[in-house]
N, C-alpha and C positions, 0 to 999 in steps of 0.2 A: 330877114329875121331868121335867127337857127332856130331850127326845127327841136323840139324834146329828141331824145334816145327813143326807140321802139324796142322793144322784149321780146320775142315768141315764145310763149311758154306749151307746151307740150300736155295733154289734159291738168286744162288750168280750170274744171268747171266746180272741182272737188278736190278737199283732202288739201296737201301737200301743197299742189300745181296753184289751187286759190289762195291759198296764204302765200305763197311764191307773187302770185300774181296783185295781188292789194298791196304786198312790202314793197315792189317794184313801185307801186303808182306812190307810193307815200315817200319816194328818192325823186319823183317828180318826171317820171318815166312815163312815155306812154306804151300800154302793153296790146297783143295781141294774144289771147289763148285758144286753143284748139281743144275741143271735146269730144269724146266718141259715140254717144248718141242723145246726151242730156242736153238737151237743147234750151231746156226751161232753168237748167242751174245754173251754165253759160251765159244766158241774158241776166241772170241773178249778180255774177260777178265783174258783167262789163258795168251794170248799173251802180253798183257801188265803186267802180273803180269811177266812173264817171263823177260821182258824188265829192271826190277826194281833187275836183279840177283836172285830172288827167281824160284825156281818152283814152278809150280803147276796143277793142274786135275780137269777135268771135265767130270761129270756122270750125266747121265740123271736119275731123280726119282719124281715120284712120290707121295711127303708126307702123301694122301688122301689114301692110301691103301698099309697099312702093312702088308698086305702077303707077299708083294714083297722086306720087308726090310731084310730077311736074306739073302736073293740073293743078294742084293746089298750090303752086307759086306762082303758075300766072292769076289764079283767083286775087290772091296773096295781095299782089304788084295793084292788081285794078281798084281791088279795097283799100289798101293804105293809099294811093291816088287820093280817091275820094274822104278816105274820114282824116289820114297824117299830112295830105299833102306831100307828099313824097314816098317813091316807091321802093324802096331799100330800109334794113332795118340793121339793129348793131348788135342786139343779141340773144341767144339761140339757148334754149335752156329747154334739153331733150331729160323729160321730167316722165310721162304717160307708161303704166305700166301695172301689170295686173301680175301675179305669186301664183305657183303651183305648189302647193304642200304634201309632198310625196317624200317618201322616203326615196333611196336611189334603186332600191329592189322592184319597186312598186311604181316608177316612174316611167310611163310608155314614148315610143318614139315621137308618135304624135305632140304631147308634153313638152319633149324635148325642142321639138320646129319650131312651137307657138311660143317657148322660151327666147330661142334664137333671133326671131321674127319681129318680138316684141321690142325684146332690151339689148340685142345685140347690132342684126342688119340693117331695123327701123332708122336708128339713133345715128348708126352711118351713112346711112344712104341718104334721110331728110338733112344733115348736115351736108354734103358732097352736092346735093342739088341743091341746095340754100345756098351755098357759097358765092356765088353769081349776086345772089338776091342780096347779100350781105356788105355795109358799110368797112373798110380796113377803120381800126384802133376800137374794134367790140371785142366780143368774147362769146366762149363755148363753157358750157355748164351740162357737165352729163351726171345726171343723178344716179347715184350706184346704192350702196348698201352695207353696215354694217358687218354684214354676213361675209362679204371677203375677206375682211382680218379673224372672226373668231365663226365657229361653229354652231349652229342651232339643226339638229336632223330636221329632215322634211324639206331643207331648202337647196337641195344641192345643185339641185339644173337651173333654178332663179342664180342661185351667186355667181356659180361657174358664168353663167352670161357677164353679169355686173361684174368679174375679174375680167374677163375680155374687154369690157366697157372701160376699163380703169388703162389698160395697156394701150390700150386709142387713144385717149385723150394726153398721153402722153407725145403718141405720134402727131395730135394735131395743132399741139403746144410748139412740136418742132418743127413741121412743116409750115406752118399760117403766121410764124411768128416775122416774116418780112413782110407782112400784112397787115403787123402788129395785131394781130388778132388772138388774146389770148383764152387758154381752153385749160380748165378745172375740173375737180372731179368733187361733189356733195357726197358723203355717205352718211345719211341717216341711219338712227340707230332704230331700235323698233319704237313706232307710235303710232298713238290713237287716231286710227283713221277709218275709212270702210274696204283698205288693203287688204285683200286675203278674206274678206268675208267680215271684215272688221274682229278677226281673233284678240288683237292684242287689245281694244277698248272693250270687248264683251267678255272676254273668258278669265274670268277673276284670276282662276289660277296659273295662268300666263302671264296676266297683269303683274300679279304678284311675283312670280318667279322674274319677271325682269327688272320689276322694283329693285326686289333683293340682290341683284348683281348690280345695280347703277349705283355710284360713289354718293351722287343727288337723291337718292332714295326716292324714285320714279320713274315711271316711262315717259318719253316722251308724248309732246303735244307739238301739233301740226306750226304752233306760233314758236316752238322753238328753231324752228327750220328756214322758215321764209324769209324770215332780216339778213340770214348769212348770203343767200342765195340773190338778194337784193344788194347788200353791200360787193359780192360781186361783180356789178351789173354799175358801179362806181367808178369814179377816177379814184377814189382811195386806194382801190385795192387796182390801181394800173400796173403794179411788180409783184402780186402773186400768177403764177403760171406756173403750169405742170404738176400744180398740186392738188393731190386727195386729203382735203379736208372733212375729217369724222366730224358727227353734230350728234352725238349720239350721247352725251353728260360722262362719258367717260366708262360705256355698258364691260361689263367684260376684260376690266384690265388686269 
């Protein structure tokens, strides 16, 4: 009997990563999400993923320090055993990530590590140890940000990261591709989520101000994001690679 695909989604307990992680299970996917300390949201999303016929698992990790990511792939290997029946998964969606809102004057070195840590060496290092753990004909999904193509102050050490993020995934589209393994790049535009303190759902006049630059006359919602990231995770889309697809309604054109 073939086994479903497996997902790993990258804080999948909230935001983004759970509707990432429900659109996966509704392709008939079974997923695994990682959470960084909500442990109660995480059981909230395996059960509804479960609800939809799929299985799936939830691991607490840490993206911000990869010492700790070979341990979490042999945890990884022992659990899907037990709930996939097999220990290998087909794809990698490095989603977890938290906004530093500083200007670039006002932005301390510290800021700068936890940026790097987060969304730059995280995303590569848990990728470079996964690889092993990883089926040949899946895919890499690094979720980046609107913010590389157009400007917003406050975000400069976040994007400058997610522009590093965007130039990898091009490397691992070219390296992994006799692997047939291919690797994407998601950039969300800004949306309503609890990113960054939840600014762009609470602060009207953010909300507003990025209404009025979308062609769609809105911000985004977190359901605008997840079908793409899920049709990824498809044999449909088995000839996109290398590419940074915006999901943003068209913000800032």
């Amino acid at each position: 009997m073939e086994h479903s695909k497996i997902v790993l989604i990258t804080g999948g307990s909230r935001g983004l990563g759970k509707n990432m992680a429900l659109g996966v299970a509704g392709k008939g996917l079974n997923v695994v999400i990682t959470y960084h300390s909500n442990k109660e949201k995480a059981a909230e999303v395996v059960k509804a993923i479960e609800s939809t016929g799929q299985k799936a698992l939830a691991l607490q990790l840490d993206v911000s320090n990869p010492d700790n990511f070979p341990a979490f792939y042999e945890l990884l290997r022992d659990e899907m055993k037990t709930t996939f029946e097999t220990d290998k998964f087909d794809y990698l969606i490095n989603n977890a990530g938290t906004g530093v809102f500083k200007n670039v004057a006002e932005t301390t070195g510290e800021e700068i590590d936890s940026m790097y840590n987060i969304h730059y060496k995280g995303p590569f290092l848990l990728t470079h140890y996964g690889l092993k753990h990883m089926n040949d004909g899946g895919g890499i999904i690094n979720i980046s940000s609107g913010l590389t193509r157009f400007s917003i102050p406050g975000y400069g050490a976040y994007a400058a990261m997610k522009g590093a993020l965007e130039t990898l995934t091009t490397y691992m589209a070219k390296e992994l591709g006799e692997r047939q393994i291919r690797a994407n790049v998601i950039a969300p535009g800004a949306v309503e989520t609890d990113f960054g303190g939840g600014a762009v759902r609470d602060n009207k006049e953010l909300n507003d101000f990025i209404a009025s630059t979308t062609p769609l006359g809105r911000v985004g919602l977190p359901d605008d994001i997840g079908g793409v990231a899920a049709f990824l995770c498809t044999d449909e889309a088995k000839w996109i690679n290398a590419q940074r697809i915006e999901v943003s309604g068209g913000m800032m054109i």
